[in-house]
Biopython code that builds the backbone (N, CA, C, O; Angstrom):
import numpy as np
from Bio.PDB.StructureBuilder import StructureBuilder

atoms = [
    (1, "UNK", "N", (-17.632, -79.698, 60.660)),
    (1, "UNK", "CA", (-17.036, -78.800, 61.629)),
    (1, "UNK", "C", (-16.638, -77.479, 60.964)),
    (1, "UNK", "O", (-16.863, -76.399, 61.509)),
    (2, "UNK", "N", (-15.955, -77.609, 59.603)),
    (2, "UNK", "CA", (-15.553, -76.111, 59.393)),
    (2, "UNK", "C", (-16.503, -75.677, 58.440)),
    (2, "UNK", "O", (-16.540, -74.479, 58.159)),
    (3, "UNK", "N", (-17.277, -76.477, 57.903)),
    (3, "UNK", "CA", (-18.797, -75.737, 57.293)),
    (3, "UNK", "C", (-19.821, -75.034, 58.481)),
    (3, "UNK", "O", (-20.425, -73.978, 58.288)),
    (4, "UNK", "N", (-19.885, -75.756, 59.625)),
    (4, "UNK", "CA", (-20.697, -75.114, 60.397)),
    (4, "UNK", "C", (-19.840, -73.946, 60.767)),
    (4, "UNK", "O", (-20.464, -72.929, 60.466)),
    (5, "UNK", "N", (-18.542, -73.619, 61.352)),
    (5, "UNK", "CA", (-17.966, -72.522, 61.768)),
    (5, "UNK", "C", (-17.950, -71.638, 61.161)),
    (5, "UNK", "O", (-17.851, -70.536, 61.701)),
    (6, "UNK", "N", (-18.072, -71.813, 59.360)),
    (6, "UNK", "CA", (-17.883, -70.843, 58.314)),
    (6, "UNK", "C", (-19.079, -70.374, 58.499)),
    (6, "UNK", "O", (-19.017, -69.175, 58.771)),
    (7, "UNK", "N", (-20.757, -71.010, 58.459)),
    (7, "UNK", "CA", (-22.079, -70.613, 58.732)),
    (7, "UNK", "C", (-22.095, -70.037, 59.586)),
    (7, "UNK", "O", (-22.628, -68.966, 59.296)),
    (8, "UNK", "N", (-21.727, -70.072, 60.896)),
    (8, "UNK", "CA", (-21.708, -69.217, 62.104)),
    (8, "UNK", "C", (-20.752, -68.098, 61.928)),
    (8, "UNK", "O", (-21.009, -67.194, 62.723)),
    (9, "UNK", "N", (-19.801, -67.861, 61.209)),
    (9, "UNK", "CA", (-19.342, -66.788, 61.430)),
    (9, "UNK", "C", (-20.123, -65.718, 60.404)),
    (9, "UNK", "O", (-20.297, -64.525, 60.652)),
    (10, "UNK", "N", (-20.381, -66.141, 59.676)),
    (10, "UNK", "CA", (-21.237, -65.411, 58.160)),
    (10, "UNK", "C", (-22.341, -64.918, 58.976)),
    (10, "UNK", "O", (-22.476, -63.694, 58.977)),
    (11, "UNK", "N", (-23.337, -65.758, 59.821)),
    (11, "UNK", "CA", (-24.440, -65.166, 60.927)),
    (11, "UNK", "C", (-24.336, -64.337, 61.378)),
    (11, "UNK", "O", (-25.190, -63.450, 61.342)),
    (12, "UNK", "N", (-23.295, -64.262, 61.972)),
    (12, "UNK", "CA", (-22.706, -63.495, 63.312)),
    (12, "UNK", "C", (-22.321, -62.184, 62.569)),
    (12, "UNK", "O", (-22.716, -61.091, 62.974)),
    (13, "UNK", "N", (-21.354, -62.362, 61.211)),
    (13, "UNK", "CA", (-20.712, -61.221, 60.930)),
    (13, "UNK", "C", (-20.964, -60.333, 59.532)),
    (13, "UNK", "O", (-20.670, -59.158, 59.313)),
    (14, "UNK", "N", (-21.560, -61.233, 58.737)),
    (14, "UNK", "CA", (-22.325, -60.812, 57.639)),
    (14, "UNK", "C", (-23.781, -60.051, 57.692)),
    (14, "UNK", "O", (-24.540, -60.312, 56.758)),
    (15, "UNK", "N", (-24.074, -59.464, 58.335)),
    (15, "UNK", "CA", (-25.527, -59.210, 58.482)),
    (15, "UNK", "C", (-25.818, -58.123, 57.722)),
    (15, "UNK", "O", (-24.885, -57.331, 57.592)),
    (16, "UNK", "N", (-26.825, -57.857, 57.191)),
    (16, "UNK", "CA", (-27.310, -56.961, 56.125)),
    (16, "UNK", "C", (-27.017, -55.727, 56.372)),
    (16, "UNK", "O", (-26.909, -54.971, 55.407)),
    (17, "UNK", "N", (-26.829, -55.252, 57.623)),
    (17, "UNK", "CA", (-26.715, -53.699, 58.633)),
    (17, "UNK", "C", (-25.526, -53.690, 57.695)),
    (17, "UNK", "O", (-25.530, -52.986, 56.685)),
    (18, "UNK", "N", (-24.552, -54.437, 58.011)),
    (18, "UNK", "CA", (-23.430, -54.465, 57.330)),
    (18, "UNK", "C", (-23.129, -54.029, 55.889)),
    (18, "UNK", "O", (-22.379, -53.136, 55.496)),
    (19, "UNK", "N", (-24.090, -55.089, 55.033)),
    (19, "UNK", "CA", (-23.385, -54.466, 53.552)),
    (19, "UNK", "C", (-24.158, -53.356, 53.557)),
    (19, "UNK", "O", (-23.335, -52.463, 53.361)),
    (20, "UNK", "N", (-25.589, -52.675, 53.691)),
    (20, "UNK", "CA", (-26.140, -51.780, 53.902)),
    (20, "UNK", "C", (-25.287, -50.379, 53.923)),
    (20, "UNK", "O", (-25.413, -49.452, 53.123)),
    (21, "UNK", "N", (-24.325, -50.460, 55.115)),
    (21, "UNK", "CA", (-23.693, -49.197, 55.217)),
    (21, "UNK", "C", (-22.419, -49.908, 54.331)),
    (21, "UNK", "O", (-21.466, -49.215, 54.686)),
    (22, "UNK", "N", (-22.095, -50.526, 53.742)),
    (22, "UNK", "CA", (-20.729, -50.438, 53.036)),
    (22, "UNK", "C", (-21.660, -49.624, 51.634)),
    (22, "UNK", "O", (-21.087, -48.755, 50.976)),
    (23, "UNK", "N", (-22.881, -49.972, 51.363)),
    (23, "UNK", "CA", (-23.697, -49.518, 49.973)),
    (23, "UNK", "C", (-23.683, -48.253, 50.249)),
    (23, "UNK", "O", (-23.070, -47.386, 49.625)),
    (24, "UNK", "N", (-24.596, -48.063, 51.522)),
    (24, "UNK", "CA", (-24.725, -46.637, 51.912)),
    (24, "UNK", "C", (-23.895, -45.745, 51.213)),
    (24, "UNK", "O", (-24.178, -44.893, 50.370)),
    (25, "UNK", "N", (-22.189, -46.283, 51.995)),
    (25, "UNK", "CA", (-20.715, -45.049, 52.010)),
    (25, "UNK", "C", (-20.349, -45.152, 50.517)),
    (25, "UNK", "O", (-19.754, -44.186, 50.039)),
    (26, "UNK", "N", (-20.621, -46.174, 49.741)),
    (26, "UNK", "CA", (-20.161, -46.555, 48.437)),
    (26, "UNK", "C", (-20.493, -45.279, 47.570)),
    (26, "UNK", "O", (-19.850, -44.318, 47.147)),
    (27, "UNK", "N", (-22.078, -45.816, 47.491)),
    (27, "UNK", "CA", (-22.783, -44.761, 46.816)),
    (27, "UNK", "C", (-22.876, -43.835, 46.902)),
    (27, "UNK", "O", (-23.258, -43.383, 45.822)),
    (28, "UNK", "N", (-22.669, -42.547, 48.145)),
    (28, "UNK", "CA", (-22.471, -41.776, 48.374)),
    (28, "UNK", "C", (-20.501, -40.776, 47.918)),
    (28, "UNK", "O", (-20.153, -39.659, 47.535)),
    (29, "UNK", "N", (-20.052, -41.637, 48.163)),
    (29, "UNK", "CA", (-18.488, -41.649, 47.588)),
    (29, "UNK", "C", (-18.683, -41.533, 45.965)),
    (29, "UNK", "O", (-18.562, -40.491, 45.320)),
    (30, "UNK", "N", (-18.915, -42.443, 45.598)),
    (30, "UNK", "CA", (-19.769, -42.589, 43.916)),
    (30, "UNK", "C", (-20.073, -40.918, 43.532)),
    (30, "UNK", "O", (-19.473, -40.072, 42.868)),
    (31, "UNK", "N", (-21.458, -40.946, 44.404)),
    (31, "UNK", "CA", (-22.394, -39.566, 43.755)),
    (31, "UNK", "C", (-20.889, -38.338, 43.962)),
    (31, "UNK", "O", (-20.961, -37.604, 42.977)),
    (32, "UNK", "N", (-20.010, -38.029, 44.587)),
    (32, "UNK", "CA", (-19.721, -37.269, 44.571)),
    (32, "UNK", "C", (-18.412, -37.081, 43.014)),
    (32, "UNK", "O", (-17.600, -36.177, 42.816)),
    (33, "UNK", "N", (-18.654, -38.123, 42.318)),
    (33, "UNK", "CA", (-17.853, -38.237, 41.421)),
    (33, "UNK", "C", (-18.673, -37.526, 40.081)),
    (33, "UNK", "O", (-18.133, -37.046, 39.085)),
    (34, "UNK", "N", (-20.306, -37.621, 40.405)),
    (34, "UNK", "CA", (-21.171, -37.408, 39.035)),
    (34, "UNK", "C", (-21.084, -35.956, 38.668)),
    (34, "UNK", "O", (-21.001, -35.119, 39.566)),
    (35, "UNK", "N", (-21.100, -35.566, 37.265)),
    (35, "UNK", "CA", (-20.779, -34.434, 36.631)),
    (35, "UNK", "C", (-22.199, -33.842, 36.409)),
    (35, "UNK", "O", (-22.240, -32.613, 36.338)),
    (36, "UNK", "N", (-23.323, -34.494, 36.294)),
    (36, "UNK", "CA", (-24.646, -34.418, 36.094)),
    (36, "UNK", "C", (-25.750, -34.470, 37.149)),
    (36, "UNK", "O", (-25.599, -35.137, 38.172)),
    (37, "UNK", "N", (-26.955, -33.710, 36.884)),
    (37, "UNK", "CA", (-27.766, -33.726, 37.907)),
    (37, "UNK", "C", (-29.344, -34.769, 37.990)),
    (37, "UNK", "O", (-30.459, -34.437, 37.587)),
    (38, "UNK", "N", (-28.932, -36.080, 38.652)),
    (38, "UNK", "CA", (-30.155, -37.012, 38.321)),
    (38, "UNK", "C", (-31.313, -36.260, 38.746)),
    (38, "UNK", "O", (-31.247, -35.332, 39.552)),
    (39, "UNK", "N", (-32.680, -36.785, 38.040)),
    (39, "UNK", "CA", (-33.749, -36.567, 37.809)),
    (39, "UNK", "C", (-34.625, -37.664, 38.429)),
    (39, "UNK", "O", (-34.162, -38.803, 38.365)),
    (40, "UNK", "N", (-35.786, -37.505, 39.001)),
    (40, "UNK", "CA", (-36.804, -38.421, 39.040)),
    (40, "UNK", "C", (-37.681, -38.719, 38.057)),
    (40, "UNK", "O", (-38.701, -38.084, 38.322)),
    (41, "UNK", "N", (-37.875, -39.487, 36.830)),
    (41, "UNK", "CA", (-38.612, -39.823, 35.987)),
    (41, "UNK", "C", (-40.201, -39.861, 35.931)),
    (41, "UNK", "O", (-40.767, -40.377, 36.895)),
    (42, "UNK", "N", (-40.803, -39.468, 35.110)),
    (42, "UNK", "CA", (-42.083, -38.963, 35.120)),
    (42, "UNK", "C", (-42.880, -40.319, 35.184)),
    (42, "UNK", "O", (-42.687, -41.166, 34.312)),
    (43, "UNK", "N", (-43.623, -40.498, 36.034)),
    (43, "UNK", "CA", (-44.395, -41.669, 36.082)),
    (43, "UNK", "C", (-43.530, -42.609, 37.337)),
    (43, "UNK", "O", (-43.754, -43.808, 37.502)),
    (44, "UNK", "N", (-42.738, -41.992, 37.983)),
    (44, "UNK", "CA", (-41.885, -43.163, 38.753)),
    (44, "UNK", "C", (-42.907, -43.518, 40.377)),
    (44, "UNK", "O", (-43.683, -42.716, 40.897)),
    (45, "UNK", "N", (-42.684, -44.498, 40.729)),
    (45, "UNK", "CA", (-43.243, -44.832, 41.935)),
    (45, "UNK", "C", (-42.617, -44.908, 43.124)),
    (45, "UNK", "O", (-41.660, -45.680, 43.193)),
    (46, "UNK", "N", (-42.894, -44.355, 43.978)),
    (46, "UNK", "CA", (-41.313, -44.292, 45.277)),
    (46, "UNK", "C", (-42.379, -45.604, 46.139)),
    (46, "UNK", "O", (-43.578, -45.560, 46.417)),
    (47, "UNK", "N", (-41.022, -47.048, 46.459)),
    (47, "UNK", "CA", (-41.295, -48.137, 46.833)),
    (47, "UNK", "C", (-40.488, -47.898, 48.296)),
    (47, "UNK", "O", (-39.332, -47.486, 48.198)),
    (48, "UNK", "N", (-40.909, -48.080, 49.338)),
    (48, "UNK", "CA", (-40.864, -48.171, 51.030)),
    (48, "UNK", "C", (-40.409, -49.776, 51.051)),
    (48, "UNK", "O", (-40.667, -50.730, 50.317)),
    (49, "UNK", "N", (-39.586, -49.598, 52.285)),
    (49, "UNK", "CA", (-39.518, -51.065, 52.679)),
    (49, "UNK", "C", (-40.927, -51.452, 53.709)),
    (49, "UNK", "O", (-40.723, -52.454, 54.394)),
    (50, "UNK", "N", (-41.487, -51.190, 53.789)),
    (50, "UNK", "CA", (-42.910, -51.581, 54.836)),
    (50, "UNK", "C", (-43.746, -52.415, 53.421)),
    (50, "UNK", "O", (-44.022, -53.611, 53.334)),
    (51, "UNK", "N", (-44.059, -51.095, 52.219)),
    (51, "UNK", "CA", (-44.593, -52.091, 51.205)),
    (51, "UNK", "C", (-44.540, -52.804, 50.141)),
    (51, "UNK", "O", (-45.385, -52.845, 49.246)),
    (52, "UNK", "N", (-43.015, -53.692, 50.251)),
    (52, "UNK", "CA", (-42.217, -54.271, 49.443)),
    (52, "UNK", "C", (-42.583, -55.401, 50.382)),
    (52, "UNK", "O", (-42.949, -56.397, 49.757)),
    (53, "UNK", "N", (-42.595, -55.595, 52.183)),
    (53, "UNK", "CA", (-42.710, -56.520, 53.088)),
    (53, "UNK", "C", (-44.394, -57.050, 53.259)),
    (53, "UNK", "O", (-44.919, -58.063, 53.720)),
    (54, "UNK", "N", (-44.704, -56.285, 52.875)),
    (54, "UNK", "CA", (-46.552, -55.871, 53.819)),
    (54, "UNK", "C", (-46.908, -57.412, 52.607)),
    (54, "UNK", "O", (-47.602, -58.334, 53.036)),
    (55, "UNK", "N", (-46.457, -57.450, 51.469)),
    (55, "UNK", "CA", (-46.890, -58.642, 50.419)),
    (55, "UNK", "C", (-46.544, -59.950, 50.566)),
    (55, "UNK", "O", (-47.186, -60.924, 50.173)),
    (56, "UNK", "N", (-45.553, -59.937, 51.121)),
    (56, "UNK", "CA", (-44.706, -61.246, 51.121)),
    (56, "UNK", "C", (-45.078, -61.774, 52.458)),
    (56, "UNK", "O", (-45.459, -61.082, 53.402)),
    (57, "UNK", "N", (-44.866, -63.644, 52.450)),
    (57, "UNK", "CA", (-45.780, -64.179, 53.696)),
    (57, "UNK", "C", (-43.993, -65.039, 54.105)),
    (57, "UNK", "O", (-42.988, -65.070, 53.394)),
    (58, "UNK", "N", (-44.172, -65.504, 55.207)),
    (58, "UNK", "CA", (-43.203, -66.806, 55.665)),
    (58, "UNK", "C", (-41.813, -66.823, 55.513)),
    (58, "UNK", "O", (-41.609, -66.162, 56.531)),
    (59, "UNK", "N", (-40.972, -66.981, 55.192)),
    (59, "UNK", "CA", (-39.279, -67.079, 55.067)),
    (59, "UNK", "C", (-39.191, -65.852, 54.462)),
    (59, "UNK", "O", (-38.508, -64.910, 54.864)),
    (60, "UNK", "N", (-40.031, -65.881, 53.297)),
    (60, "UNK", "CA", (-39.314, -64.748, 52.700)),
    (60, "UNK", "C", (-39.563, -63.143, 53.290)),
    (60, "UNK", "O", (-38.994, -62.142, 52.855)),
    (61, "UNK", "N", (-40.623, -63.192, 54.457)),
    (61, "UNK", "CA", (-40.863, -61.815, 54.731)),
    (61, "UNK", "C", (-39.943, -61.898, 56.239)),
    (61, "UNK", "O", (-39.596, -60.887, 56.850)),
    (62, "UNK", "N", (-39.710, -62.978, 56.580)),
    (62, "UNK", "CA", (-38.612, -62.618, 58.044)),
    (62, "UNK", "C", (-37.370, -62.215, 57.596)),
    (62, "UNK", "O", (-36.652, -61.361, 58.115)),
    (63, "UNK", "N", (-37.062, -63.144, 56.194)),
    (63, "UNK", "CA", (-35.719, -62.323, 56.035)),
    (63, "UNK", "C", (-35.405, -60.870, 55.446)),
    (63, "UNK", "O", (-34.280, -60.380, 55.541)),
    (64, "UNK", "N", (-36.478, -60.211, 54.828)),
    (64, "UNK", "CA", (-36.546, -59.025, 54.622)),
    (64, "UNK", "C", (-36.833, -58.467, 55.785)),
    (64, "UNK", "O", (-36.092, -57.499, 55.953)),
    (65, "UNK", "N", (-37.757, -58.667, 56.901)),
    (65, "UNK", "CA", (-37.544, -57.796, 57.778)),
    (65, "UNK", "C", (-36.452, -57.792, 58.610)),
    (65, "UNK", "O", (-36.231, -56.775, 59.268)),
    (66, "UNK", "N", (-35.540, -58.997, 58.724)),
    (66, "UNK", "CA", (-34.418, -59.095, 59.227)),
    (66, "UNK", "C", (-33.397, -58.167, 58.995)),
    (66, "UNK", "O", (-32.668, -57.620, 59.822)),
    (67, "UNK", "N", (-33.436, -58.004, 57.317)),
    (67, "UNK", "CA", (-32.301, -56.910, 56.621)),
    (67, "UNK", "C", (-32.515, -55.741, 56.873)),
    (67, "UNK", "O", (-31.583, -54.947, 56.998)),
    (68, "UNK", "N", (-34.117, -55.292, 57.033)),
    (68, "UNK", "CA", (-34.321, -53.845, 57.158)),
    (68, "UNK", "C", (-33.183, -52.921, 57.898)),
    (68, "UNK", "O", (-32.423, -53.618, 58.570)),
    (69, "UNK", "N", (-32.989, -51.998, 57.922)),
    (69, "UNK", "CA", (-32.141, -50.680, 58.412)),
    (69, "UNK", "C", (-33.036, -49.826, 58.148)),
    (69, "UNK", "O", (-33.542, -49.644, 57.040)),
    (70, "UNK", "N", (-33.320, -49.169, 59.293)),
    (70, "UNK", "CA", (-33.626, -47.757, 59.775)),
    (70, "UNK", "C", (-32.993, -46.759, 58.995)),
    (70, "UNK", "O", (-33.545, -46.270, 58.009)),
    (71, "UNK", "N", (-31.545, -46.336, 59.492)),
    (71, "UNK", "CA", (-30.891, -45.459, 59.355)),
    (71, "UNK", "C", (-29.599, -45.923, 58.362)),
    (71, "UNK", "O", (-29.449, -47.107, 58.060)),
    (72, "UNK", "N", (-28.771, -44.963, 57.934)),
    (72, "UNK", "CA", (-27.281, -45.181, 57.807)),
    (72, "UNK", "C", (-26.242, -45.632, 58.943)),
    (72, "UNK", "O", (-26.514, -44.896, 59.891)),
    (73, "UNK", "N", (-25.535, -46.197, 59.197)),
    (73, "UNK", "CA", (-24.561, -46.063, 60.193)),
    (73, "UNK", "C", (-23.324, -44.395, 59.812)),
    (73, "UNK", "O", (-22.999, -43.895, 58.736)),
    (74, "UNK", "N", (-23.017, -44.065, 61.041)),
    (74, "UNK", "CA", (-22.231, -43.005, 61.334)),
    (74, "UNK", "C", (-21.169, -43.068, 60.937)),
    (74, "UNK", "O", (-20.604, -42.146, 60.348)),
    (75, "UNK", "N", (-20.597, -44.374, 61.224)),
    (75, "UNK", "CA", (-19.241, -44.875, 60.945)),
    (75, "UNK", "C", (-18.921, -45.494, 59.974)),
    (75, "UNK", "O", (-19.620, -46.443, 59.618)),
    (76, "UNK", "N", (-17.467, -45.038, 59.079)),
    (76, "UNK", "CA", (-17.210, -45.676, 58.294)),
    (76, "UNK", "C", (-17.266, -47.346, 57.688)),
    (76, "UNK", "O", (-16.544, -48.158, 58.268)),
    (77, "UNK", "N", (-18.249, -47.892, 56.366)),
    (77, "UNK", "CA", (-17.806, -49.220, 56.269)),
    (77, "UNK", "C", (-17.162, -50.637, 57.341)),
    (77, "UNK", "O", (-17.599, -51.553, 58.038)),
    (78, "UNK", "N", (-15.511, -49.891, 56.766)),
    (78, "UNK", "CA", (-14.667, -50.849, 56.999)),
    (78, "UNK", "C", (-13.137, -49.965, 57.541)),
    (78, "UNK", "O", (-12.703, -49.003, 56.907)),
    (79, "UNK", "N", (-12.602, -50.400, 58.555)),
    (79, "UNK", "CA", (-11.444, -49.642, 59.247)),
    (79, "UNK", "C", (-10.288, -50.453, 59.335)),
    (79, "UNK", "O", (-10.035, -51.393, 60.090)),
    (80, "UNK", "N", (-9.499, -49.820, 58.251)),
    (80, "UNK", "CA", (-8.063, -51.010, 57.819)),
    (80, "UNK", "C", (-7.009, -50.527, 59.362)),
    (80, "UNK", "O", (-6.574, -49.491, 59.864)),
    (81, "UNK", "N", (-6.985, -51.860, 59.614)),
    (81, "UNK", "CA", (-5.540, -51.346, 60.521)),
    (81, "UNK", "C", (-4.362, -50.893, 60.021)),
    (81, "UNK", "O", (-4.041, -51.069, 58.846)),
    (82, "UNK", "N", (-3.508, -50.166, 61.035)),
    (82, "UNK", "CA", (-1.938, -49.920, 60.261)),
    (82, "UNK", "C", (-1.370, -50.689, 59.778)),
    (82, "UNK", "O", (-1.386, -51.512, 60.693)),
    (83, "UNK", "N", (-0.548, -51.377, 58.622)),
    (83, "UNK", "CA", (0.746, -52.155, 58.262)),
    (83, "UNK", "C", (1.835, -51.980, 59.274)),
    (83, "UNK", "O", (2.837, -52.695, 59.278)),
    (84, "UNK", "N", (1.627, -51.047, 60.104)),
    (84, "UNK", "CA", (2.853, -50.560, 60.528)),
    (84, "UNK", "C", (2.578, -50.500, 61.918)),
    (84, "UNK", "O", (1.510, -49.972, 62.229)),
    (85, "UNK", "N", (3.451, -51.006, 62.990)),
    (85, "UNK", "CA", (3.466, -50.693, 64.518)),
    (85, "UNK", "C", (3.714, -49.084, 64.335)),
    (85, "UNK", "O", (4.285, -48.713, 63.310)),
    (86, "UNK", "N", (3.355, -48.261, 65.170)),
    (86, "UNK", "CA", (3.260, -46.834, 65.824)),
    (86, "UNK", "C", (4.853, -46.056, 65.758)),
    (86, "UNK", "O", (5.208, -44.923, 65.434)),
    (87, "UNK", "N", (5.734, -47.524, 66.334)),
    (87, "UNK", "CA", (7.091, -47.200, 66.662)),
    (87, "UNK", "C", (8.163, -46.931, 64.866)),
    (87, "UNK", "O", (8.804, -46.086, 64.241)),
    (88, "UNK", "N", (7.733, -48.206, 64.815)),
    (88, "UNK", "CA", (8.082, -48.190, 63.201)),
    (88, "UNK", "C", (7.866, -47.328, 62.232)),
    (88, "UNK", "O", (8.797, -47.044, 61.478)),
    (89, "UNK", "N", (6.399, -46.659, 62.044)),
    (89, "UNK", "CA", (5.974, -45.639, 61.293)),
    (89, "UNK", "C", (6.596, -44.198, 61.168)),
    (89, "UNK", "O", (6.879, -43.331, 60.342)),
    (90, "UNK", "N", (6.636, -44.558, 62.819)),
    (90, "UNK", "CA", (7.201, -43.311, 63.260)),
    (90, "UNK", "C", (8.955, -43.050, 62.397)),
    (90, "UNK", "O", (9.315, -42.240, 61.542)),
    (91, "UNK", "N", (9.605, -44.030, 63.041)),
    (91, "UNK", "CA", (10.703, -44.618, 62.346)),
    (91, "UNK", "C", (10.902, -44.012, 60.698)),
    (91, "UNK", "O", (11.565, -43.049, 60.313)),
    (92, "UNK", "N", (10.194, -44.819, 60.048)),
    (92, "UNK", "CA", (10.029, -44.752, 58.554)),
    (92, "UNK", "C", (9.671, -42.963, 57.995)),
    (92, "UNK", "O", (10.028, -42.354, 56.987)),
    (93, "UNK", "N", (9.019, -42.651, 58.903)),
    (93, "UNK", "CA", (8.721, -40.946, 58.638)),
    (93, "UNK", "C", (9.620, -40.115, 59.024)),
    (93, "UNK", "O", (9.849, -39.118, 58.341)),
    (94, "UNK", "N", (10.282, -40.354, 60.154)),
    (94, "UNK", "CA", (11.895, -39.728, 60.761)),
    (94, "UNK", "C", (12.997, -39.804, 59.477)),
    (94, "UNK", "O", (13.606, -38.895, 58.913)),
    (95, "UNK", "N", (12.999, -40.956, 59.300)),
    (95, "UNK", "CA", (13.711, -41.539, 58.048)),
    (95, "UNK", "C", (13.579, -40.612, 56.541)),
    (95, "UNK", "O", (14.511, -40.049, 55.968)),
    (96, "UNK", "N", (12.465, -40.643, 56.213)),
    (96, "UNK", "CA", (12.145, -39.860, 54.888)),
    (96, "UNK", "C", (12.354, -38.523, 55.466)),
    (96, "UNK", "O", (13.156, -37.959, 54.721)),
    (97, "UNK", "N", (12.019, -37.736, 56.443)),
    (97, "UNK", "CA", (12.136, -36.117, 57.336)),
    (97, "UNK", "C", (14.036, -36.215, 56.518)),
    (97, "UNK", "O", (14.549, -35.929, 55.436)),
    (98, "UNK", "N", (14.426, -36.714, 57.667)),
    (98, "UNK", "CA", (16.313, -36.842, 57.432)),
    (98, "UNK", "C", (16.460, -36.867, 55.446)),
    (98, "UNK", "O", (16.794, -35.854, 54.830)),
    (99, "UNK", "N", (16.239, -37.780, 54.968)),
    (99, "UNK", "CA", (16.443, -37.902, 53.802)),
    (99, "UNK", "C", (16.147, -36.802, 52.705)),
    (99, "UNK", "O", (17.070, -36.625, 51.910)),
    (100, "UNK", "N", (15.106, -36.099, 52.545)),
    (100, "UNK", "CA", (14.783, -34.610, 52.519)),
    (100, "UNK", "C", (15.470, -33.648, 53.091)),
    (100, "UNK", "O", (16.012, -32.666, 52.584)),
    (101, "UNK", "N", (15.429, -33.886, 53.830)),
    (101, "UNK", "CA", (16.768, -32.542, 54.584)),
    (101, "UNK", "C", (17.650, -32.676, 54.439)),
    (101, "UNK", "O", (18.237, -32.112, 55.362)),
    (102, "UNK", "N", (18.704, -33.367, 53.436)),
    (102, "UNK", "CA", (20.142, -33.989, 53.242)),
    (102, "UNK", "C", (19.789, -33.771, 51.294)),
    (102, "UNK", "O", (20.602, -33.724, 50.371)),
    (103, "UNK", "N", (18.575, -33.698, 51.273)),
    (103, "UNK", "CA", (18.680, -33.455, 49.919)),
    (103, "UNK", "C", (18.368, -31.659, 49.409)),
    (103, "UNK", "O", (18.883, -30.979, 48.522)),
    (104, "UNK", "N", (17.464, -31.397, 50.276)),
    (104, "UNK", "CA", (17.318, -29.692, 50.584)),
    (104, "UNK", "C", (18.705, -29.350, 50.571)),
    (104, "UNK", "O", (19.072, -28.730, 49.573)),
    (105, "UNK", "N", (19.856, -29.694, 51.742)),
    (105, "UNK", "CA", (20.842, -28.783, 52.296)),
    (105, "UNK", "C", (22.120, -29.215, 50.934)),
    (105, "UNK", "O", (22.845, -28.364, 50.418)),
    (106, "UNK", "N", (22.131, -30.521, 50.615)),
    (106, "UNK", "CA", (23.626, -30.845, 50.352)),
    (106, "UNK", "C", (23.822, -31.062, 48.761)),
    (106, "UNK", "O", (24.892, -31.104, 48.155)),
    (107, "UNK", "N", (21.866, -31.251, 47.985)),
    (107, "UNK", "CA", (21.882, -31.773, 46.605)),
    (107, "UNK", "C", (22.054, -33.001, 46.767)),
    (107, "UNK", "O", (22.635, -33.659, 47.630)),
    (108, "UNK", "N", (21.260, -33.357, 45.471)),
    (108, "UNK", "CA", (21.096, -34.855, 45.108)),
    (108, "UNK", "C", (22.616, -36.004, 44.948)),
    (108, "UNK", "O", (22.999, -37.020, 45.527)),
    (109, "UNK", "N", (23.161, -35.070, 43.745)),
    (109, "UNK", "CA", (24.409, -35.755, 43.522)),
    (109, "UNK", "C", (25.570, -36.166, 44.624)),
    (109, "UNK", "O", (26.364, -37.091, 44.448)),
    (110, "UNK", "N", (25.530, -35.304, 45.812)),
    (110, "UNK", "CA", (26.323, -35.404, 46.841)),
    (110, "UNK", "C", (26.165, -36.573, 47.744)),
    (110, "UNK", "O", (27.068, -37.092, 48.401)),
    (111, "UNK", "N", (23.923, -37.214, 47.674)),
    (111, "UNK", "CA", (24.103, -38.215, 48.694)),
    (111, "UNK", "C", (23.766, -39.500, 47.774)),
    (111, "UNK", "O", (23.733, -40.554, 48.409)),
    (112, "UNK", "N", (23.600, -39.561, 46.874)),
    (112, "UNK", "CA", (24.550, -40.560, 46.066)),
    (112, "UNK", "C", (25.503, -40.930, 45.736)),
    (112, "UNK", "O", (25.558, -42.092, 45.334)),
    (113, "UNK", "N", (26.501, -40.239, 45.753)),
    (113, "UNK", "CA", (28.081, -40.692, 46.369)),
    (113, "UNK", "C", (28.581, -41.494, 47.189)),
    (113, "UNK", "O", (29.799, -41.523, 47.360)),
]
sb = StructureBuilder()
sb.init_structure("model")
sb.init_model(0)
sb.init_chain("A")
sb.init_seg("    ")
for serial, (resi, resn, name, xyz) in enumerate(atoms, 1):
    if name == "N":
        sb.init_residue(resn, " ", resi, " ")
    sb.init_atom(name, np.array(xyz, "f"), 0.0, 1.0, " ", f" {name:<3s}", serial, name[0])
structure = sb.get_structure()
């Protein structure tokens, strides 16, 4: 029961589209860190996903065509929710606003007292 649920959710939610654009945004995030300008190497061969597939017969060519991606996705990876309800945040930022402004107007030593 919870091996099959774990398999079905991995189906359902793991799918290659998926790590694809987490690689996609990775690597791209990455390149903008490099100090240097890569090169294409003399003699290199540019490999397509059509003829990496076009060779391979039976399981192994459905699941490569399964993974294929077209494109990048638009949208970010992965989208963390808040830690924080809306009301609360709000709260916590009012909070630090006040606390700054008591240290602007009155000095440090005064609201440690």
């Amino acid at each position: 029961m919870i091996g099959s649920g774990g398999t079905n959710y991995i189906l359902e939610n793991l799918k290659m589209k998926y790590v694809y654009d987490y690689m996609f945004h990775l690597l791209n995030e990455y390149a903008k860190l490099l100090t240097f300008q890569p090169t294409i190497p003399r003699g290199a061969i540019e490999v397509c996903s059509e003829s990496m597939a076009c060779s391979v017969e039976g399981l192994q060519k459905s699941f490569m065509v399964e993974s294929m991606v077209n494109s990048p996705s638009n949208t970010p990876p992965c989208a963390m929710p808040s830690p924080y309800k809306p009301e609360t945040l709000k709260e916590i930022l009012q909070e630090k606003e006040n606390l700054t402004q008591q240290v602007k107007t009155k000095g440090v030593t005064n609201i440690l007292v």
